[in-house]
N, C-alpha and C positions, 0 to 999 in steps of 0.2 A: 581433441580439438577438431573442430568441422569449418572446413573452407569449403563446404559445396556451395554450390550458385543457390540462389533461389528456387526454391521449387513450384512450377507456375503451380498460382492460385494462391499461394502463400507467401505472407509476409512481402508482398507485394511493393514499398516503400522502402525497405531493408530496414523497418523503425527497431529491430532491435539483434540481439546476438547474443551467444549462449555464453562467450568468453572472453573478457577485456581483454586479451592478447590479438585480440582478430578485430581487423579492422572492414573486412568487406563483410557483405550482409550477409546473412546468416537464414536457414531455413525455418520459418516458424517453428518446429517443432521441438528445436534446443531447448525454448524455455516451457514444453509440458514434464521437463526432467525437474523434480526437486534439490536435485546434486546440483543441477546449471543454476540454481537460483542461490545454493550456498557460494557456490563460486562467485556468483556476480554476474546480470547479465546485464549491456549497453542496450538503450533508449537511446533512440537517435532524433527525435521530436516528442510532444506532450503527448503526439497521438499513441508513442510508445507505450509511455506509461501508461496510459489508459489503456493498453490491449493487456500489459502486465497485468493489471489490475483486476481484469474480467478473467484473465487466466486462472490467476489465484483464487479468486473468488469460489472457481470452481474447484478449489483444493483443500482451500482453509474447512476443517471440520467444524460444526454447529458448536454454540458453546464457546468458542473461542477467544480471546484476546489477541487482535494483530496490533502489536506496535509501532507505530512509521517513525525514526528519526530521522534526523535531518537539516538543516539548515534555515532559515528563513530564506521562500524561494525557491526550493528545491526538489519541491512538487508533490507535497503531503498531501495539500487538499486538491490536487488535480488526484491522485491516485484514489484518494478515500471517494470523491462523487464518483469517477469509472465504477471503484469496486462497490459501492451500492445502489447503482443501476443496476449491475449484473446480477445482482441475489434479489432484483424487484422490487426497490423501492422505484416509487415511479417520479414523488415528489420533484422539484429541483432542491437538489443536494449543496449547500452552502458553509463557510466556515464557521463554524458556531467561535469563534474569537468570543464574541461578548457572552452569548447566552452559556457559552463553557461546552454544555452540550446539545443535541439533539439526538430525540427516541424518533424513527420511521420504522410503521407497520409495514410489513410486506405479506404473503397471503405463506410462506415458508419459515418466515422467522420474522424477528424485532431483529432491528439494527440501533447500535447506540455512536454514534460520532462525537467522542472528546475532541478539545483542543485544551488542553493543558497548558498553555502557554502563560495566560493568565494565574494561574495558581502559584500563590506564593508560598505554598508549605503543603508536603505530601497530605497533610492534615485538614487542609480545607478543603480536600476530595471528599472527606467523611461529609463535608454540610450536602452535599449534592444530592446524597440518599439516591444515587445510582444503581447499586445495587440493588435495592427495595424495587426500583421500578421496571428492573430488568426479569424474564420471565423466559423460561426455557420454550423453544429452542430459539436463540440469541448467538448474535457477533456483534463484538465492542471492539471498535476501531480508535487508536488514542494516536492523538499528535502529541508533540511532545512529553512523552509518556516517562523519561527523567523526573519532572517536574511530580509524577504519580509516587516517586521512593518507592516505599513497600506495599505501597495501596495497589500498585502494577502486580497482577497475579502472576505468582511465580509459572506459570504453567505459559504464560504468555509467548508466544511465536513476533518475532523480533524482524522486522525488513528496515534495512538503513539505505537512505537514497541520498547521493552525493554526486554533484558536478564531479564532471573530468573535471584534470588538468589543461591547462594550457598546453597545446596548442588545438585541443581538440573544440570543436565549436562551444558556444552558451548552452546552446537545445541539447546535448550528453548530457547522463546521467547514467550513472552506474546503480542497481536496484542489486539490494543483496540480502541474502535469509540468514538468521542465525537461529 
């Protein structure tokens, strides 16, 4: 557990914390731990998440599957536009709700952003030819990635983002890796 102050120059806002047991701000560098991220670490505004986001970004290996569960609201597509600005897409980044997905080139990899939400049967992932259009080196980012069944690669890196409890503000959110 780390109750140090802030460290000047970092984490400036206190937007986030390495361990939901700790309520004061926490030193940025709690969450470059991959442990602090199994554990769960607090988002104290959107801007959190999105510093999360670039964090990871710099963590998640090429090739990968990250999965965001979570709630409606709960700051899927705040986390997924953070996390791909930071691997270089420059595009604006948007929820592909309707269009299912979007492919963005970046000049290091293809990025692919699911939203799964609409899919009514892991099986109508197959019509998408997703994979035909994805091309090494690639990161596939999925929202609601339940909705994927078995078509979700087993190999896939798993982040669940959930509100506090009451009595803790709306703007919390607890970011967690499995």
């Amino acid at each position: 557990m780390n109750n140090a102050p802030n460290e000047p120059g970092r984490n400036p806002a206190g937007l986030f914390c390495e361990n939901p047991a700790i309520s004061s701000p926490c030193p940025e560098t709690a969450a470059h731990s991959l442990d602090a991220w199994r554990r769960g670490i607090i988002v104290r505004a959107e801007a959190g998440t999105a510093a999360l986001a670039s964090l990871l970004a710099e963590r998640l290996p090429v090739n990968t599957t990250l999965a965001l569960h979570g709630g409606l609201g709960a700051g899927k597509t705040t986390f997924a536009r953070a996390f791909a600005h930071a691997i270089g897409v420059r595009e604006n980044v948007t929820s592909p709700s309707f269009a299912i997905f979007n492919l963005y080139e970046t000049p290091a990899r293809q990025f692919a952003h699911v939203d799964a939400y609409r899919l009514g049967a892991p099986a109508d992932a197959d019509t998408l030819l997703l994979w035909d259009l994805l091309r090494p080196p690639w990161t596939l980012l999925v929202e609601w990635p339940e909705n994927l069944g078995d078509r979700l690669p087993p190999d896939a890196w798993h982040l669940h983002i959930s509100p506090l409890p009451f009595p803790a503000p709306a703007s919390h959110r607890l970011l967690r890796l499995e």
